[in-house]
C-alpha positions in Angstrom: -38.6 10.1 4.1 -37.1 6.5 4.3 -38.0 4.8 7.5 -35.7 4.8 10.6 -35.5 1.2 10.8 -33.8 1.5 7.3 -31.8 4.9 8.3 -30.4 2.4 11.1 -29.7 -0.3 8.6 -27.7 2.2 6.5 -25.5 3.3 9.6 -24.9 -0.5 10.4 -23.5 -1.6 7.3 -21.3 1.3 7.4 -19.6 0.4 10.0 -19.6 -3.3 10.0 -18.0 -2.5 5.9 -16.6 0.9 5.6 -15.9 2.0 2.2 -13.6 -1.2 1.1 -12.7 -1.5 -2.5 -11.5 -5.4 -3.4 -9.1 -4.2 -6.1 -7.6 -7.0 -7.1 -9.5 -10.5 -6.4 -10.0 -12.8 -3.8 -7.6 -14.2 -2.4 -8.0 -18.5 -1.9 -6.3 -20.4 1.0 -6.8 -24.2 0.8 -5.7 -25.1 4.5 -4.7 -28.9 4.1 -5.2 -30.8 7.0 -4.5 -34.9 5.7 -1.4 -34.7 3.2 1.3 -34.4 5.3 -0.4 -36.2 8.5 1.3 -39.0 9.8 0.9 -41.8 12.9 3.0 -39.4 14.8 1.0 -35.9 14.4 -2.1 -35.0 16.1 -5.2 -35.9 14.0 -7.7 -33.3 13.9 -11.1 -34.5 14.1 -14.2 -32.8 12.1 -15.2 -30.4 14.4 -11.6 -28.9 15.2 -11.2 -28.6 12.0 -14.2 -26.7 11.3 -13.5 -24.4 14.5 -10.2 -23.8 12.7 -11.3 -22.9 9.8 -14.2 -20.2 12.0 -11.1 -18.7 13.7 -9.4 -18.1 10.9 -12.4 -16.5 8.8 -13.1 -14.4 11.5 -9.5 -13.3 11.6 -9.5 -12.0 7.6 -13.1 -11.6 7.6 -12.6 -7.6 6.8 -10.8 -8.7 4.0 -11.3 -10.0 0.2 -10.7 -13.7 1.5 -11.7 -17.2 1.2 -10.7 -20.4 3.3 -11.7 -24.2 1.9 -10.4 -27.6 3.1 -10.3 -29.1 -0.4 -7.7 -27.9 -2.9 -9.5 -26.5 -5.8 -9.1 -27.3 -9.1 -8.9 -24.6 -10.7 -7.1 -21.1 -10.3 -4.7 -19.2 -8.0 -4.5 -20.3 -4.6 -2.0 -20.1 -1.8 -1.7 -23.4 0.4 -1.4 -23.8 4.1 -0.5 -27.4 5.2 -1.0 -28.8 8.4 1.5 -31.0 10.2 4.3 -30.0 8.3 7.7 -28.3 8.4 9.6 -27.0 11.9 7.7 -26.4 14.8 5.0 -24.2 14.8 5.0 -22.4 11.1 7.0 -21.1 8.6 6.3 -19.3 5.0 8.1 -19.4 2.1 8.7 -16.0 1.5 7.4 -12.5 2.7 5.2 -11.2 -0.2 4.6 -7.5 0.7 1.6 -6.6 -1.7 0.6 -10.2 -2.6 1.7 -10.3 -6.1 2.3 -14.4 -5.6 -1.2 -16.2 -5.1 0.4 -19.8 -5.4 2.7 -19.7 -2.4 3.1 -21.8 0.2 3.0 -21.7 4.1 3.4 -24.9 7.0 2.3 -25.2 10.7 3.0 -27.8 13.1 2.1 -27.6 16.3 2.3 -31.3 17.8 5.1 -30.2 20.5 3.3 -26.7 21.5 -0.6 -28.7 22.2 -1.4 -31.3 23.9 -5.3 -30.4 25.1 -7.9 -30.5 21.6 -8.7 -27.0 22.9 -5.0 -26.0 22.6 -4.2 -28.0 19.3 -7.2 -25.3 18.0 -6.2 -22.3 19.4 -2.6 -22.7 18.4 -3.4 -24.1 15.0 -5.7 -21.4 14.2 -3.0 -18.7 15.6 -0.3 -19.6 13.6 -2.1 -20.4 10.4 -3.2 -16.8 10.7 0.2 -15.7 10.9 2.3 -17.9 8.5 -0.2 -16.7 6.1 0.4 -13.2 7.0 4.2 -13.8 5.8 2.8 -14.8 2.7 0.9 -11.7 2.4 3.9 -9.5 3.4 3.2 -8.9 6.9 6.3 -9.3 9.3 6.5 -9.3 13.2 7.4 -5.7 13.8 3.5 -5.3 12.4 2.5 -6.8 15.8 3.1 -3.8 17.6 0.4 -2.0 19.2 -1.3 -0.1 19.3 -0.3 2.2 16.3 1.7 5.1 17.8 3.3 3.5 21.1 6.4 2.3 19.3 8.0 -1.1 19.9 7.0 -3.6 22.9 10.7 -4.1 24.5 9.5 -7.4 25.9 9.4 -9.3 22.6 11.8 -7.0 20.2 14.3 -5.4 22.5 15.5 -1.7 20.7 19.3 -2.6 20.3 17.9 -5.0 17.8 17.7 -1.8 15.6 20.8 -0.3 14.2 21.2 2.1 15.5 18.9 1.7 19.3 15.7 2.4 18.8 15.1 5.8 20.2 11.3 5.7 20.4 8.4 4.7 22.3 8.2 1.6 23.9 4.8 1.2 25.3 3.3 -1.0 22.9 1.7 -3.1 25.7 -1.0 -4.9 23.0 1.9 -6.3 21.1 0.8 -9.8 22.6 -2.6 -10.0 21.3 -1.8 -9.8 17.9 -1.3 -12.4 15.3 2.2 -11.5 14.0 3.9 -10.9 17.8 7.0 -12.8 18.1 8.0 -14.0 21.4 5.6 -17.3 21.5 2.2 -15.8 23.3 0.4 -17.2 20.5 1.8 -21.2 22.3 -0.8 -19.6 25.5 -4.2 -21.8 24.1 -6.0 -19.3 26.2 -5.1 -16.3 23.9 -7.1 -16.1 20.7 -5.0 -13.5 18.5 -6.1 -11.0 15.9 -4.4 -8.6 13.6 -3.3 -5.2 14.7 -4.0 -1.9 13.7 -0.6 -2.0 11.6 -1.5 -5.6 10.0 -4.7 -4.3 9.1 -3.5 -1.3 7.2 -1.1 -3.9 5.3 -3.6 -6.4 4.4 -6.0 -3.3 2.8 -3.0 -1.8 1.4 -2.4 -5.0 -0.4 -6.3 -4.8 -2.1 -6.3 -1.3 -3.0 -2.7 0.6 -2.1 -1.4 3.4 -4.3 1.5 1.9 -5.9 3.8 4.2 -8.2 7.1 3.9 -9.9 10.3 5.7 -9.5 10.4 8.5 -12.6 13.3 7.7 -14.9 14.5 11.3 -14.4 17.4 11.9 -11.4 16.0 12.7 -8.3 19.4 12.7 -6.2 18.6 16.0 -4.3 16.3 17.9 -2.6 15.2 20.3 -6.0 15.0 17.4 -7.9 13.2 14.9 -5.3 10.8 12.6 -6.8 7.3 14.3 -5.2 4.9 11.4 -3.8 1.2 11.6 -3.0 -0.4 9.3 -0.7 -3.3 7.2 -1.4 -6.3 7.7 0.8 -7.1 3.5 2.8 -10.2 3.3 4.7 -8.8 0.1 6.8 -11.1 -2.2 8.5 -10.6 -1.8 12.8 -9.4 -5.1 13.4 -9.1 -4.8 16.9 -10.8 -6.9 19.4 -9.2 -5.6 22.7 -7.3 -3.2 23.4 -7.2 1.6 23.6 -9.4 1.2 20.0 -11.8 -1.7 20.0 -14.9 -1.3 18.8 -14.5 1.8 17.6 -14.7 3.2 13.9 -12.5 1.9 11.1 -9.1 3.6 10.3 -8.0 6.7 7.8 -5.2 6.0 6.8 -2.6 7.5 3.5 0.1 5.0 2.4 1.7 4.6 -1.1 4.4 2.4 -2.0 7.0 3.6 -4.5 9.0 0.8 -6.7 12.7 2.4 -6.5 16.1 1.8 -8.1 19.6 2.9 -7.1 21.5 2.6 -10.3 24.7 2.7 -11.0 26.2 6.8 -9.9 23.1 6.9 -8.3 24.2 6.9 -4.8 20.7 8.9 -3.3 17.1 9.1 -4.1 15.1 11.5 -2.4 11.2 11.5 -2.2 9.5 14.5 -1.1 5.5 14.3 0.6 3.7 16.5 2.2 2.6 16.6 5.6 0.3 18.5 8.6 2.0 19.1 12.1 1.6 15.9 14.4 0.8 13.4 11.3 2.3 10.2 12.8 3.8 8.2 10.2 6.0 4.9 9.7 8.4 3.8 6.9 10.3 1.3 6.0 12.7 0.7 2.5 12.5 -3.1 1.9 15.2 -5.1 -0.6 16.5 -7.9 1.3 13.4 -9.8 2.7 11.3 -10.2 -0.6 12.2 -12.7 -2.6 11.4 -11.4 -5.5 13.9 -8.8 -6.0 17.0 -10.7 -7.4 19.3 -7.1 -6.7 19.1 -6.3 -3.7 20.9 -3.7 -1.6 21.1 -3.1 2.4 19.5 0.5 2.3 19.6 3.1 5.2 16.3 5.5 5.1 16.6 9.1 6.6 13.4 11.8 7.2 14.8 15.1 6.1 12.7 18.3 6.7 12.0 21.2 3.5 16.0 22.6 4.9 17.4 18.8 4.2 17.9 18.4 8.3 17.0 14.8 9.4 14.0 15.1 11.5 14.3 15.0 15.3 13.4 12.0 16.2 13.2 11.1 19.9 16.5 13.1 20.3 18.3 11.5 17.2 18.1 12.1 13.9 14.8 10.1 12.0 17.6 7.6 10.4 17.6 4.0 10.4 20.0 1.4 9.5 18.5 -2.4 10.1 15.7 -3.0 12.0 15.7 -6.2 13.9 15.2 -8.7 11.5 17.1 -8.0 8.2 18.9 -5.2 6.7 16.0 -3.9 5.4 15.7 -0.4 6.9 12.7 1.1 9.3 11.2 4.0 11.6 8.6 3.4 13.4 5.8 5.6 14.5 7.7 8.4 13.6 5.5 12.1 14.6 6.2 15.4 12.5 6.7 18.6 14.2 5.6 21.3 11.8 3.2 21.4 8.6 5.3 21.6 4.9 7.0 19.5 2.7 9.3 16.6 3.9 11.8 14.3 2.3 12.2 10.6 2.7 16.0 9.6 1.5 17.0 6.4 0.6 20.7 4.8 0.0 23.0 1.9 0.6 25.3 1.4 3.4 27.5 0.7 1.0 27.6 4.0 -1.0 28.1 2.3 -4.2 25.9 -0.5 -4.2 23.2 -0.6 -7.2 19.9 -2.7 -6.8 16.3 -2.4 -6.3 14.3 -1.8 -3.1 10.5 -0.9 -2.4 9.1 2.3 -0.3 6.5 1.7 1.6 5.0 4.6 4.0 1.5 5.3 5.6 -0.1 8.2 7.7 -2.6 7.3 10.6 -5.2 9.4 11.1 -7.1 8.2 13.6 -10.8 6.9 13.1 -12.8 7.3 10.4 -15.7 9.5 11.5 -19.0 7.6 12.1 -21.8 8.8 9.4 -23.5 11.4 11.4 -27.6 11.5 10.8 -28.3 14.9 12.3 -31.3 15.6 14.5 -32.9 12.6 14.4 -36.1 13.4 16.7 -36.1 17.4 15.2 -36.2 18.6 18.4 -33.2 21.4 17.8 -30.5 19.7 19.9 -28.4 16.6 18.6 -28.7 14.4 22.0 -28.6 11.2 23.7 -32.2 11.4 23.0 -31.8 11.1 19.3 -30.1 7.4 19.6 -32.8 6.2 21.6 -34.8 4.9 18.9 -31.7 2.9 17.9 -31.3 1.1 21.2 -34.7 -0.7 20.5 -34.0 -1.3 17.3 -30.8 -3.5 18.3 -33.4 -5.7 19.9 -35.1 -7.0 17.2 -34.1 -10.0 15.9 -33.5 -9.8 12.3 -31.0 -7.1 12.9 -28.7 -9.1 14.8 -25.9 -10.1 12.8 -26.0 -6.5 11.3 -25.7 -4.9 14.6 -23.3 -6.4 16.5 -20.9 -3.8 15.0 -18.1 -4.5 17.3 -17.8 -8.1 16.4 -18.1 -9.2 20.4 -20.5 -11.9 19.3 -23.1 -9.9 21.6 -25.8 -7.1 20.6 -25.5 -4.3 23.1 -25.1 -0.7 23.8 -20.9 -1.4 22.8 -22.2 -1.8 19.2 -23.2 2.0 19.0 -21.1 3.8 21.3 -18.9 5.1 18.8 -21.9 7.0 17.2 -22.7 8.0 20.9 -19.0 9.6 20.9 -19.9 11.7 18.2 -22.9 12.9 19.4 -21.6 13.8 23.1 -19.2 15.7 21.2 -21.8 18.3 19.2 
C-alpha cells in the first residue's frame, strides 16, 4: 500500500495540473522592453522588469507558455513591445485558436503610471491582455463569473443588437484581464483571467475543431450534427464565487463553416441536458484571417425549430457590442433533447466564411476522492486530518499551496473537504 504522504502528493498535483493535454506546442512571447524606448518613456529598471515578467507568468502559468526578454533566434514567437504604439496596448489582430505564432502586440503606459509600483502593475496588466487579443480572447470574455451575464457598468446591453435580454450581474468583470472600462489603469488591482478566458486559452491547446460537411445542411433534417469536445480548464480565478476551488468541465467545439452561394442557412444540431448553460458566438468579421467575411445573425432553435426562450425573447443575436460578429451569452436550456444552432447573414444573400465556436460549463471538476482513508467505516473530517500535517512540512510547499494564494493553509484543501461534507 503506497504511503500517505505519497497518496497526498498524488491528490496535489491533481489539482494544482488537472488533466491538461499541450496539443499543439508552446507558445513563446519575447516581451521587449529597449527597442522602442526612448528619452521620453519610462525606463524600467532590472527588477520591474523581472516583477513584470513574474506577473505575467503567473497569469498563463496553467497554460503551455513561455516569457523571455531576449528575442530568440530561432522559431515561432509572438512579440510584445514595450513603450510602443497608442496608450496603453493594442494587438494586431484577434487570433481565436492561435493559428499565428509570429504576431505582434504593443503597450505603453507612460500617461496611465507615474509611481514604479504603478508602471508594474499596469504594464504587467495590459501585456496580459494585448496578448490575449493575440490569442483570440476579446473583452466580452472578461465577464464573470461564467453564468451572470454581462457587467452593465463596462458593456452597457443596448450595445447588443438587439438589447441584451440576460443577466447582468457579472460583478467580477473588473478583476479580470480582458475587462474593458480602464480598471486595469487602478495599480492597486492585479488582474487575472476569468473563468471564460480560461476556457479560451485551453480551447486554443486542445479544442475539438471540425469542418462543415460538404453535404447541404440548410434545415433541421438535414442539420450538420456536432459533438462537443470534453476541456478540463485550469480555475484561473483568484477572487471571486469560485476561487480556489477545483478546475472547470467544460464541452466546446468549434466548427469551420461556409455560406455559399444559394446557401442562405446552416443549421447545426447538439445535444443537450436540461439546465446546461451554454454560450455561442459565430465570428467572421473580427479575424483577420478570413478574407470573406459576412455579418452573420446566430439563432438557438429547439428539436420543433422554435428559437429558444431566452430571457423572454427569442435566443437570437444580431451584433454584439463590438463588431458584427454575432453572440449569446450564458444562454440556460430548458429541457433535455436535441437543439439547433442556425447561422445566416443579415443580408440573406451574402456568401463568406465564418467560425462556430460554443462551449458547455459544467461546473467543477470533481476532486479525486480517496475513500476511507483512516478505515474507520465513515468518510469524515477525520479522514483529512492526516493531510492537514502534511501541508506543514516543508518540502511540500510549493505543491500544496493548491489555491495559488502564495500561502499554505487549510484554503488549499477545502475543496476536497467539500466533497467529503457532502458523503
Amino acid at each position: 500500500m503506497p504511503s500517505l504522504r505519497y497518496v497526498f502528493a498524488i491528490v496535489l498535483c491533481f489539482f494544482a495540473f488537472g488533466s491538461s493535454n499541450f496539443a499543439f506546442g508552446q507558445q513563446v512571447v519575447f516581451v521587449d522592453f529597449d527597442s522602442a524606448t526612448d528619452g521620453a518613456d519610462h525606463v524600467y529598471t532590472f527588477a520591474e522588469r523581472n516583477e513584470i515578467i513574474r506577473r505575467i507568468e503567473i497569469d498563463y502559468a496553467r497554460f503551455n507558455f513561455s516569457f523571455t526578454q531576449s528575442a530568440p533566434s530561432f522559431g515561432s514567437f509572438s512579440t510584445v513591445t514595450i513603450n510602443d504604439g497608442p496608450g496603453f496596448g493594442i494587438a494586431e489582430q484577434l487570433d481565436f485558436r492561435n493559428l499565428d505564432r509570429t504576431d505582434n502586440a504593443t503597450v505603453n503606459v507612460n500617461s496611465g503610471a507615474t509611481t514604479s509600483a504603478q508602471f508594474v502593475t499596469l504594464t504587467a496588466n495590459v501585456t496580459s491582455h494585448e496578448l490575449g487579443h493575440l490569442l483570440g480572447l476579446r473583452h466580452g470574455d472578461s465577464f464573470g463569473p461564467i453564468g451572470s451575464g454581462i457587467d452593465p457598468s463596462t458593456v452597457p446591453g443596448g450595445g447588443f443588437l438587439p438589447t441584451f435580454p440576460g443577466g447582468q450581474g457579472a460583478v467580477e468583470t473588473r478583476f479580470h484581464l480582458m475587462e474593458t472600462d480602464g480598471f486595469f489603469v487602478e495599480d492597486s488591482i492585479d488582474q487575472f483571467f476569468s473563468e471564460r478566458s480560461a476556457i479560451r486559452l485551453q480551447f486554443n491547446e486542445t479544442g475539438a475543431v471540425v469542418s462543415e460537411t460538404a453535404s447541404s445542411n440548410d434545415s433541421l433534417a438535414s442539420a450538420q450534427s456536432v459533438i462537443l469536445g470534453s476541456l478540463t480548464v485550469p480555475n484561473t480565478i483568484e477572487v471571486g464565487d469560485r476561487a480556489g476551488l477545483g478546475d472547470f468541465d467544460v464541452d466546446a467545439v468549434a466548427v469551420l463553416g461556409s455560406l455559399e452561394f444559394g446557401d442562405t442557412v446552416d443549421l447545426y444540431s447538439f445535444e443537450a441536458s436540461a439546465n446546461d448553460l451554454f454560450n455561442f458566438e459565430v465570428i467572421s468579421n473580427a479575424l483577420d484571417r478570413i478574407g470573406n467575411k459576412i455579418d452573420p445573425q446566430i439563432t438557438i432553435l429547439d428539436a420543433s425549430g422554435t428559437p429558444v426562450d431566452y430571457f423572454g425573447q427569442p435566443a437570437f443575436n444580431d451584433d454584439e457590442f463590438e463588431s458584427f460578429d454575432s453572440i449569446i451569452v450564458d444562454l440556460v436550456l430548458p429541457a433535455s433533447g436535441t437543439y439547433y444552432v442556425q447561422v445566416n447573414a443579415f443580408d440573406g444573400g451574402d456568401t463568406g466564411d465564418y467560425e462556430l465556436y460554443f462551449n458547455r460549463f459544467n461546473g467543477i471538476v470533481a476532486p479525486f476522492v480517496l475513500g476511507d482513508v483512516n478505515l474507520d467505516g465513515a468518510v469524515s473530517f477525520l479522514d483529512i486530518a492526516p493531510f492537514v500535517t502534511l501541508l506543514a512540512i516543508s518540502d511540500f510547499q510549493e505543491e500544496a499551496d493548491v489555491n495559488r494564494s502564495g500561502v499554505v493553509n487549510f484554503l488549499d484543501i477545502s475543496p476536497f473537504i467539500t466533497l467529503l461534507s457532502g458523503q
